[in-house]
C-alpha positions in Angstrom: 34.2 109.2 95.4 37.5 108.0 94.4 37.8 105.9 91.0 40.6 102.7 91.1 40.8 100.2 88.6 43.2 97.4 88.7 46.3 97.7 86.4 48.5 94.4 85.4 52.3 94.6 85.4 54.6 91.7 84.5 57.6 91.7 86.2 61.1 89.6 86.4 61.1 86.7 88.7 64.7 87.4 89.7 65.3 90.5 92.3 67.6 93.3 91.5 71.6 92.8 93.1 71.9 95.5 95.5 75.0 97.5 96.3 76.9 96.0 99.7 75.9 98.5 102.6 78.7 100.4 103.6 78.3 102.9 106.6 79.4 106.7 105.5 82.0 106.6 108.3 83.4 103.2 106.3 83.6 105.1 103.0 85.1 107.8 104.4 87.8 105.9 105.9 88.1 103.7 102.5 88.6 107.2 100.5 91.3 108.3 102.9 93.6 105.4 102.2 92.5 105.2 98.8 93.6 108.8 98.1 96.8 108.1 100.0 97.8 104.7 97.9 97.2 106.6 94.7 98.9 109.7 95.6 102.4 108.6 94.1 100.4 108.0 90.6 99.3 111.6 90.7 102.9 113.4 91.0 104.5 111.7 89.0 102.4 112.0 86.4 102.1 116.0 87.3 105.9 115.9 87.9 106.9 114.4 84.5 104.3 113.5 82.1 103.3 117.1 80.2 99.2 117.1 79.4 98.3 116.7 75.9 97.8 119.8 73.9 96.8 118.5 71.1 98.2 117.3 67.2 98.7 120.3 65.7 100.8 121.7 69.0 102.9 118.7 68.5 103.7 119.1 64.9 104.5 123.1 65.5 107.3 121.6 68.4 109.0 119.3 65.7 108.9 121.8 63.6 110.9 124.5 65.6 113.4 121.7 66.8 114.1 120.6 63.6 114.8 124.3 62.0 116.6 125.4 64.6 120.6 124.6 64.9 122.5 121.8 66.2 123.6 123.6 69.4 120.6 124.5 70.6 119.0 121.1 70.6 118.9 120.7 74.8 119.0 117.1 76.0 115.8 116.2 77.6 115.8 115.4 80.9 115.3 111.6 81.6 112.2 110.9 83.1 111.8 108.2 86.1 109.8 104.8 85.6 106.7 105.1 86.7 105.7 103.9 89.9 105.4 100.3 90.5 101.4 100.4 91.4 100.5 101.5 87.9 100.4 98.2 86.5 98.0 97.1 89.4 95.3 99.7 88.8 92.9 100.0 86.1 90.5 103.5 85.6 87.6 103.9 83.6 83.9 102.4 83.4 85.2 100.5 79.9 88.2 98.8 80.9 86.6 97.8 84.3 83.7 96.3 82.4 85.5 94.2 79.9 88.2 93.2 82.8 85.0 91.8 85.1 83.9 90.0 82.4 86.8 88.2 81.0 86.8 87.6 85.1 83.5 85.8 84.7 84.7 83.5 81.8 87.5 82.5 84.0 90.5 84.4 82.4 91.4 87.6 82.7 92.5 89.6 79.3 95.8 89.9 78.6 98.4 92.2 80.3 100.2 94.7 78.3 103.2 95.5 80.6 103.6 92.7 83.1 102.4 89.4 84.2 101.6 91.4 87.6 98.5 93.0 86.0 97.1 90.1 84.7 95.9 89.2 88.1 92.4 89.2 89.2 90.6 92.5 90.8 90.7 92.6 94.5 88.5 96.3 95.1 86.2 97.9 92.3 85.4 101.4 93.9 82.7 103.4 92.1 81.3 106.9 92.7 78.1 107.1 92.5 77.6 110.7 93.5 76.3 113.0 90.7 75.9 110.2 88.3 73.1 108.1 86.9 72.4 104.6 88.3 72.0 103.8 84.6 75.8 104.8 84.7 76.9 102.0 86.3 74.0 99.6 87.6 75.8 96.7 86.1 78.4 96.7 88.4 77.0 94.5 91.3 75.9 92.1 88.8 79.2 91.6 87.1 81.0 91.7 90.5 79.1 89.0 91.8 79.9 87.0 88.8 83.4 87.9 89.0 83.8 86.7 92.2 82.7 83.2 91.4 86.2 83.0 89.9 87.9 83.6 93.1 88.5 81.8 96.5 86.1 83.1 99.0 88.1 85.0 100.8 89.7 86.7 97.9 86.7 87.1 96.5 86.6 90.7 94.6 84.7 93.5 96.7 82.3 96.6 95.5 82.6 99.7 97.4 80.1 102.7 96.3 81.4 105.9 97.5 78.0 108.1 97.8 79.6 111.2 98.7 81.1 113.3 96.1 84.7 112.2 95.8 85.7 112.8 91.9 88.0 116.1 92.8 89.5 114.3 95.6 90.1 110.8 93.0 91.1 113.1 90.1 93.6 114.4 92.1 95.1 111.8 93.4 95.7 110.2 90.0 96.5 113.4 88.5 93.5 112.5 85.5 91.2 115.2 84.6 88.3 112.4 85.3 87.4 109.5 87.7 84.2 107.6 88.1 85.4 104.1 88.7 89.2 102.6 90.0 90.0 98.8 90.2 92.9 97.6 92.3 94.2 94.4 91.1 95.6 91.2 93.6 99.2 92.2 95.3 99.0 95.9 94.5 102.2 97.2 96.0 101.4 99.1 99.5 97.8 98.2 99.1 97.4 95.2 101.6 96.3 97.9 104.7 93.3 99.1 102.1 92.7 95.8 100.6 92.4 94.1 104.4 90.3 97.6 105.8 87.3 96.4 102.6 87.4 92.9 102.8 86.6 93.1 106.9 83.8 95.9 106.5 82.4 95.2 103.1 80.5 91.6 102.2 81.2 90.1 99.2 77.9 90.9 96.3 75.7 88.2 96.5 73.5 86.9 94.1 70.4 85.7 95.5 68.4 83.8 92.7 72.1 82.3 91.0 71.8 79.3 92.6 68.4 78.9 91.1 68.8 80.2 87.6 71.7 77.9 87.8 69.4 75.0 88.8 67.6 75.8 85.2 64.3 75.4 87.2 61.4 76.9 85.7 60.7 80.1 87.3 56.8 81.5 86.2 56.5 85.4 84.9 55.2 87.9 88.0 52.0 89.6 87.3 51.3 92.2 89.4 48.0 93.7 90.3 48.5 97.1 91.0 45.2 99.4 92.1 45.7 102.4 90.3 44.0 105.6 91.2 41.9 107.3 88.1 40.4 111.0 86.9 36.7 111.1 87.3 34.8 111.2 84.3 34.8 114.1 82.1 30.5 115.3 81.5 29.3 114.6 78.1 28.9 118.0 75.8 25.4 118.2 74.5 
């Protein structure tokens, strides 16, 4: 006969915040016109920005220019601004983070190039494929919060891409790595995307805010959970 006994569990009285449901047909879509907007960002940086190879190659290239003669110093060749959509997209599960945050307080950090890119987030994209949920399972939370800061109707949207879209992303930004890309409000070229999310993916909500808000008293869940058990091992005499 089967052994139970009942096992006790304590639990949070506020539910996990899902990821918005967004149909594989929308993603794909989203990660066409995604790839397309950032496109620009990845030539040029192929085109004119030379990979790092590292300190010590640096130091061995000043080194030969310096020893060698006047005349056969060669003018480098002047290299275009970059494109205009930089300053309106941010890269990287770090800067993200601390951008959605300083969202939540009400201000936005500080822009290092232009007032442009002090504006709010519009689109956080994430891809989840091939990564831990631990990776980024804060990012519906602090979307939610973010958006509190916002009008309704520019409030800022999640999208999890599910399929694997890293190569595609990392090549379109011309970055060895991508797991997470924000677009900020009034990205140049961006308003087809922007309008494409904000009509096929809802806004995170926050289902027990309102009530934490409320500061009412919310009890501890203890679960009773009937839990299946070995049978008993005979005694040795």
């Amino acid at each position: 006969m089967e052994r139970k006994k009942i096992v006790h569990t304590l639990d949070t009285p506020y539910t996990a915040v899902e990821w918005p449901q967004v149909s594989q047909e929308e993603q794909d879509a989203i990660l066409e016109l995604l790839c397309r907007l950032l496109a620009p960002l990845g030539t040029h940086r192929r085109s004119f920005i030379a990979p790092s190879k590292g300190k010590r190659r640096r130091a061995q290239k000043k080194a030969s220019s310096t020893s060698g003669k006047p005349g056969d110093l060669v003018a480098p060749t002047p290299v275009p601004p970059t494109p205009e959509l930089a300053a309106y997209v941010d890269v990287g599960l770090s800067r993200i983070s601390r951008t959605l945050q300083s969202m939540s307080a009400g201000k936005d950090e500080p822009a290092p190039l232009t007032e442009q890119n002090n504006s709010h987030y519009s689109v956080v994209f994430a891809a989840r494929a091939g990564h831990s949920s631990a990776f980024h399972c804060h990012f519906p939370q602090m979307v939610a919060l973010a958006a509190q800061s916002q009008s309704p109707e520019k409030a800022v949207r999640l999208v999890g891409l599910s399929k694997a879209c890293e190569d595609r992303l990392s090549t379109a930004l011309g970055i060895p790595r991508v797991s997470s890309i924000a677009l900020r409000e009034d990205a140049p070229q961006a308003k087809g995307l922007i309008d494409f999310v904000r009509e096929h993916v809802a806004p995170v909500r926050i289902s027990w805010l309102q009530e934490a808000r409320s500061a009412k008293f919310l009890e501890t869940k203890i679960d009773a959970v009937p839990t299946r058990i070995g049978n008993k091992k005979p005694r040795l005499s």
